[in-house]
TIMI-2910 file (N, C-alpha, C, CB; in pm, 1 decimal, decimal comma, always signed):
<rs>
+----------+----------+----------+----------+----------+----------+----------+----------+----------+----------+----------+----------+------+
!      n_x !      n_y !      n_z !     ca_x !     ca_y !     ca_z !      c_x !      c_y !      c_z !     cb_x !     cb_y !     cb_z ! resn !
+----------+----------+----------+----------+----------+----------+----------+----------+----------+----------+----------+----------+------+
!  +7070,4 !  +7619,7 !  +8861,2 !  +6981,9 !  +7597,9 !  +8749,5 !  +7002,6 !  +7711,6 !  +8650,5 !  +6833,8 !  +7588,5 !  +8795,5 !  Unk !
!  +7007,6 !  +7677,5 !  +8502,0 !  +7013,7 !  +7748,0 !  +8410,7 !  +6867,3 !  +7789,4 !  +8345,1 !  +7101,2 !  +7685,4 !  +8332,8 !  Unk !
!  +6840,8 !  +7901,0 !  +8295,7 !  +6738,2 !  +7952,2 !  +8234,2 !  +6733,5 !  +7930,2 !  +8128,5 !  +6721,8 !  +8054,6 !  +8241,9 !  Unk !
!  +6668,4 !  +7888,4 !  +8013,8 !  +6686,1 !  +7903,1 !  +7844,1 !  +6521,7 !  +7928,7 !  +7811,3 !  +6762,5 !  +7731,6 !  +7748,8 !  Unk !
!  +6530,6 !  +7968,6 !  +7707,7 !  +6429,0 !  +8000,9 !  +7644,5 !  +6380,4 !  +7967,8 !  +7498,4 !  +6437,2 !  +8105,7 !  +7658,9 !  Unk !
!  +6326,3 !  +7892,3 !  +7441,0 !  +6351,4 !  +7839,0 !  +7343,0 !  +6212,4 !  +7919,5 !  +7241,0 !  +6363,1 !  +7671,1 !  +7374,0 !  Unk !
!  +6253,3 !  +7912,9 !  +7109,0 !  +6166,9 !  +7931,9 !  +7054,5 !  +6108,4 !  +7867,9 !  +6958,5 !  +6180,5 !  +8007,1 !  +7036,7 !  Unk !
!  +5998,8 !  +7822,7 !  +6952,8 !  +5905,1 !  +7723,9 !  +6872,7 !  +5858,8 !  +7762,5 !  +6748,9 !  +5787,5 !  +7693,1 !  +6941,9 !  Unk !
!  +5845,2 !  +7728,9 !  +6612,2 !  +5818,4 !  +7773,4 !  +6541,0 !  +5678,9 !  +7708,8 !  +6518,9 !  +5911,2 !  +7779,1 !  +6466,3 !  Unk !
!  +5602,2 !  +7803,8 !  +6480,5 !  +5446,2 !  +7730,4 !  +6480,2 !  +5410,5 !  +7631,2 !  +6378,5 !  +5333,7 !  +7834,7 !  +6460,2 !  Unk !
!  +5479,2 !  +7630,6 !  +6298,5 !  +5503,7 !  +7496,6 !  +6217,4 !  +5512,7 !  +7366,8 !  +6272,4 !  +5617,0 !  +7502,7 !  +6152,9 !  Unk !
!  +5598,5 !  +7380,4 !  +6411,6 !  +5620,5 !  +7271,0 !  +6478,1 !  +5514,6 !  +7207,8 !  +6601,7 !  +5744,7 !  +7300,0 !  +6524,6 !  Unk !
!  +5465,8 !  +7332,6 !  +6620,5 !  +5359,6 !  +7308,8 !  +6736,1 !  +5290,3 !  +7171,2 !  +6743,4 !  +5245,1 !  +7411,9 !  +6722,2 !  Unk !
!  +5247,7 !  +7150,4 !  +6630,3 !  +5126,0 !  +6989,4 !  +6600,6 !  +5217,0 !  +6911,5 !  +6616,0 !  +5035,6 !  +6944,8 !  +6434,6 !  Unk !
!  +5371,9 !  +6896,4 !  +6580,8 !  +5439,3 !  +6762,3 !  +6558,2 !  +5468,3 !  +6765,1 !  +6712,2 !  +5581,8 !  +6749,0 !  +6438,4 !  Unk !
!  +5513,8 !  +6845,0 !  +6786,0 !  +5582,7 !  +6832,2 !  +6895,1 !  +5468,0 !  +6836,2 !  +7005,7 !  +5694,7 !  +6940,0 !  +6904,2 !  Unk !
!  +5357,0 !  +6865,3 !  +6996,7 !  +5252,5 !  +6828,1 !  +7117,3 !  +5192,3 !  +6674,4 !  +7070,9 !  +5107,6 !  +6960,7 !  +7130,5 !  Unk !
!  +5199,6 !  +6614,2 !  +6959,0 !  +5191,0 !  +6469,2 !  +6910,3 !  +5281,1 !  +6352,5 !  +7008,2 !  +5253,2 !  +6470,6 !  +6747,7 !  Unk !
!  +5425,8 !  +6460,5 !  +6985,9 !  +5540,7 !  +6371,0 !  +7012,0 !  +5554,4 !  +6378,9 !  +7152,4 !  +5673,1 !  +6408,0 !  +6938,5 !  Unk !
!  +5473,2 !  +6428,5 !  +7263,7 !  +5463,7 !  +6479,5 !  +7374,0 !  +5355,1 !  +6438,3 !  +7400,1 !  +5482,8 !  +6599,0 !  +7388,0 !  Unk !
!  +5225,5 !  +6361,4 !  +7345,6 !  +5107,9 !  +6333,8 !  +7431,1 !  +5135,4 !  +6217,0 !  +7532,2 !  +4984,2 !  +6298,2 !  +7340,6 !  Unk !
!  +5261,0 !  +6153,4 !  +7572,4 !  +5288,3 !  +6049,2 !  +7701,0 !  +5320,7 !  +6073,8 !  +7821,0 !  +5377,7 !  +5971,5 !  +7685,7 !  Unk !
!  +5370,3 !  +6212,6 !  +7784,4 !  +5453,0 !  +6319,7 !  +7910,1 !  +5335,5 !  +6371,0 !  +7967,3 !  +5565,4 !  +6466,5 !  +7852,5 !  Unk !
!  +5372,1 !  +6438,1 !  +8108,5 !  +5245,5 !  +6497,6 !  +8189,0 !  +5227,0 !  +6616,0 !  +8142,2 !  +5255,3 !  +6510,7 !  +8340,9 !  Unk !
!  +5369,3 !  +6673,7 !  +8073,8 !  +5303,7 !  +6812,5 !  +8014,6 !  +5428,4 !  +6853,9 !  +7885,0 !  +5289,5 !  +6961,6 !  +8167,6 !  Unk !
!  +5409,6 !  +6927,8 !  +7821,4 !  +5479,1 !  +6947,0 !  +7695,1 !  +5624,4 !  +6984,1 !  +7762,3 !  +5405,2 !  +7072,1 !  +7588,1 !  Unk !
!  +5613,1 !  +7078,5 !  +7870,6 !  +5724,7 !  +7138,3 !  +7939,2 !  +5792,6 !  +7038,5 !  +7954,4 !  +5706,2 !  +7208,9 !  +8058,4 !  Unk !
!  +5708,8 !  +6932,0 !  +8049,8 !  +5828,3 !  +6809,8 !  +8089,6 !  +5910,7 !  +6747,5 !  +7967,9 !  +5750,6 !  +6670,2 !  +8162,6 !  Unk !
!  +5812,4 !  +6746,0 !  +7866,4 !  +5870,3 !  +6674,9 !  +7768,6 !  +5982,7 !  +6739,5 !  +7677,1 !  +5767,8 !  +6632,8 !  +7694,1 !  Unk !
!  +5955,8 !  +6851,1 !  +7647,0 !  +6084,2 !  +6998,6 !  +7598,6 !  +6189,5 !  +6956,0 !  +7689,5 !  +6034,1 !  +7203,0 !  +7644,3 !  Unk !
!  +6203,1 !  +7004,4 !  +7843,3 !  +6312,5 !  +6997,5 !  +7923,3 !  +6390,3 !  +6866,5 !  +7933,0 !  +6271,9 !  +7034,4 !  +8043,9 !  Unk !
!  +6356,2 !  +6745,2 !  +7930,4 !  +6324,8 !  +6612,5 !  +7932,7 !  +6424,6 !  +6551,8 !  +7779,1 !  +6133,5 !  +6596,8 !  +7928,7 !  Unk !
!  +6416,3 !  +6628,4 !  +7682,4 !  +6505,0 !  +6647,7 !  +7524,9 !  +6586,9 !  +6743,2 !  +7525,7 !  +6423,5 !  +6682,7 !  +7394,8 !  Unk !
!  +6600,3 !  +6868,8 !  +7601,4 !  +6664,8 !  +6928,5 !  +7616,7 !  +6803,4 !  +6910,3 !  +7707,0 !  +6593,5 !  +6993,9 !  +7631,6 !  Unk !
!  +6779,8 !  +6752,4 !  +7763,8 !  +6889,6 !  +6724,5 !  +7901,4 !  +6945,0 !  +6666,1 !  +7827,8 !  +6863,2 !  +6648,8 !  +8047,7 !  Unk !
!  +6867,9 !  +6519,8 !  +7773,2 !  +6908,5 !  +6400,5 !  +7686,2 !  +7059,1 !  +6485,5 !  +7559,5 !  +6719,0 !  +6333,0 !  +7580,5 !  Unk !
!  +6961,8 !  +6591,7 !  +7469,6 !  +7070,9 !  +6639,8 !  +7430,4 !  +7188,5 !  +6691,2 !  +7479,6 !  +7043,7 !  +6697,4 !  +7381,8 !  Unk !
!  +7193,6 !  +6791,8 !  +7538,2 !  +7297,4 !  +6810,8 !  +7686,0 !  +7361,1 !  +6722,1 !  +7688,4 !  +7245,2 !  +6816,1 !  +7829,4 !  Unk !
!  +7318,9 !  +6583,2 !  +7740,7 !  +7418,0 !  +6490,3 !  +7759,5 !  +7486,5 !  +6427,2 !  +7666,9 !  +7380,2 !  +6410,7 !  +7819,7 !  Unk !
!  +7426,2 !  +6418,1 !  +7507,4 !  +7483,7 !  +6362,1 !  +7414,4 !  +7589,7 !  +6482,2 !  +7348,5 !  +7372,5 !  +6300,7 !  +7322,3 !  Unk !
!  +7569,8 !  +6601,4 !  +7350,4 !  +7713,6 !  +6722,8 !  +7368,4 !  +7852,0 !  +6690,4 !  +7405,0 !  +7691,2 !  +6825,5 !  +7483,8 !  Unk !
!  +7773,1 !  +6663,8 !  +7539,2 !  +7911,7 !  +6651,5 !  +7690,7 !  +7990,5 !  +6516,1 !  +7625,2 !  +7823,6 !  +6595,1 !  +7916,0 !  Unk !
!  +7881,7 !  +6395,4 !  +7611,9 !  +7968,5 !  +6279,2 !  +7574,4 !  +8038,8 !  +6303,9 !  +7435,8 !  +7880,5 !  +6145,1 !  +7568,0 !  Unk !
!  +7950,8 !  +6352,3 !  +7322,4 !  +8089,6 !  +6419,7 !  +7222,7 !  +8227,0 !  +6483,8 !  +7238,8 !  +8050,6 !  +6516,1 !  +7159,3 !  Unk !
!  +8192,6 !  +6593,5 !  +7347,7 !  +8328,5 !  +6681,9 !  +7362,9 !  +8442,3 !  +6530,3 !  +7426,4 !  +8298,0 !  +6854,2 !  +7515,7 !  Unk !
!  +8369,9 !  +6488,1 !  +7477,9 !  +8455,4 !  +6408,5 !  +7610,1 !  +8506,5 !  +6240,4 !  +7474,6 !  +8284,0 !  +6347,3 !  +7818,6 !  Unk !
!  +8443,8 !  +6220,4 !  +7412,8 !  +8556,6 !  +6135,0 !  +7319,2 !  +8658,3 !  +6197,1 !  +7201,2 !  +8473,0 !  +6030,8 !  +7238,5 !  Unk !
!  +8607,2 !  +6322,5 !  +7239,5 !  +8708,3 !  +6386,1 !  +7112,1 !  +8860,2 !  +6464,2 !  +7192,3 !  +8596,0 !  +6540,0 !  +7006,5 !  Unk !
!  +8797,6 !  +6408,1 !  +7320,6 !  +8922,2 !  +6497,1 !  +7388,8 !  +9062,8 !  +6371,4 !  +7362,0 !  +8880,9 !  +6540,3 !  +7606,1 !  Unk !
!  +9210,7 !  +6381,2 !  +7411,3 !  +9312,1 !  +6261,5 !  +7364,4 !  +9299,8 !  +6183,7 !  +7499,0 !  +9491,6 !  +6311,8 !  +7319,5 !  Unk !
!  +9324,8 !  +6075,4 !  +7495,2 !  +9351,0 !  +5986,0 !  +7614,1 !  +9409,2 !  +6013,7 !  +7720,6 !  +9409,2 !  +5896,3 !  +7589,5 !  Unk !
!  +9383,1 !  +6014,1 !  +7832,9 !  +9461,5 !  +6081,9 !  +7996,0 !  +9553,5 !  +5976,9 !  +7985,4 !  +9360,8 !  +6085,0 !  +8178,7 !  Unk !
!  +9668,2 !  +5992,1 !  +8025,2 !  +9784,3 !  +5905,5 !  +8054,0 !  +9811,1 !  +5891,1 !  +8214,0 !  +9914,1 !  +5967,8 !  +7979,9 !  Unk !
!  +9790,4 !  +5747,0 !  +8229,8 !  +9724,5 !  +5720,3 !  +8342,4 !  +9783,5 !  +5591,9 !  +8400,2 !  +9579,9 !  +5713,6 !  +8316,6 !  Unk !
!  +9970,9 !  +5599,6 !  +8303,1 ! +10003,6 !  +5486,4 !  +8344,4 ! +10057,5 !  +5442,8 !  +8475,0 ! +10068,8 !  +5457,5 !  +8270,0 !  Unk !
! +10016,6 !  +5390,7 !  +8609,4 ! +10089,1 !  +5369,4 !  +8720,4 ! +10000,8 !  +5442,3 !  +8784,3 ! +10233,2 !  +5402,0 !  +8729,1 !  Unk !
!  +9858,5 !  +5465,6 !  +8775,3 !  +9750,7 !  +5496,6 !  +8846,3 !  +9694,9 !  +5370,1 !  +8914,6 !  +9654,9 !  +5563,0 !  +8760,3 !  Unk !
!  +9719,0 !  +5201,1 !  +8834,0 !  +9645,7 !  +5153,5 !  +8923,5 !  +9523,4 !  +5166,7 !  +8846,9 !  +9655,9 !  +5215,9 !  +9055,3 !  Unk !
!  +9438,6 !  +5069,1 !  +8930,9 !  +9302,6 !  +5020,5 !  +8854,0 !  +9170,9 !  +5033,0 !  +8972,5 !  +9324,4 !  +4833,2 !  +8793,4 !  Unk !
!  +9222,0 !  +5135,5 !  +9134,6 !  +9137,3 !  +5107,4 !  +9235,3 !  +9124,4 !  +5318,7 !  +9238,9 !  +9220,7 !  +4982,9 !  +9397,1 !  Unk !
!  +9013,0 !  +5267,9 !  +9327,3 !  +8994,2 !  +5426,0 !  +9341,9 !  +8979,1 !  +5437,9 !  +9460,7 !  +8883,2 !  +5497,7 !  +9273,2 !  Unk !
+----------+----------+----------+----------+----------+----------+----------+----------+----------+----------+----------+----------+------+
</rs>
């Protein structure tokens, strides 16, 4: 597990405990957007990478 620490600007406080009243707690809901993004990163890097050449691999694993 990774540690981060984020910082909130109090400007944002009202919009983001709004956008968080479905979650059990704001935390869940921060960490919870914080993965989702994570994962939309990973899937960027990973279509910008070139095609594996993969001819005569076969289609079974």
């Amino acid at each position: 597990m990774t540690a981060i620490t984020l910082r909130i600007p109090d400007s944002m406080d009202k919009q983001l405990r709004d956008a968080a009243a479905g979650a059990s707690s704001l935390n869940d809901y921060i960490v919870r957007a914080v993965r989702r993004q994570m994962t939309l990163d990973a899937a960027r890097k990973l279509t910008s990478m070139p095609p594996l050449d993969l001819a005569g691999e076969g289609d079974t694993l």
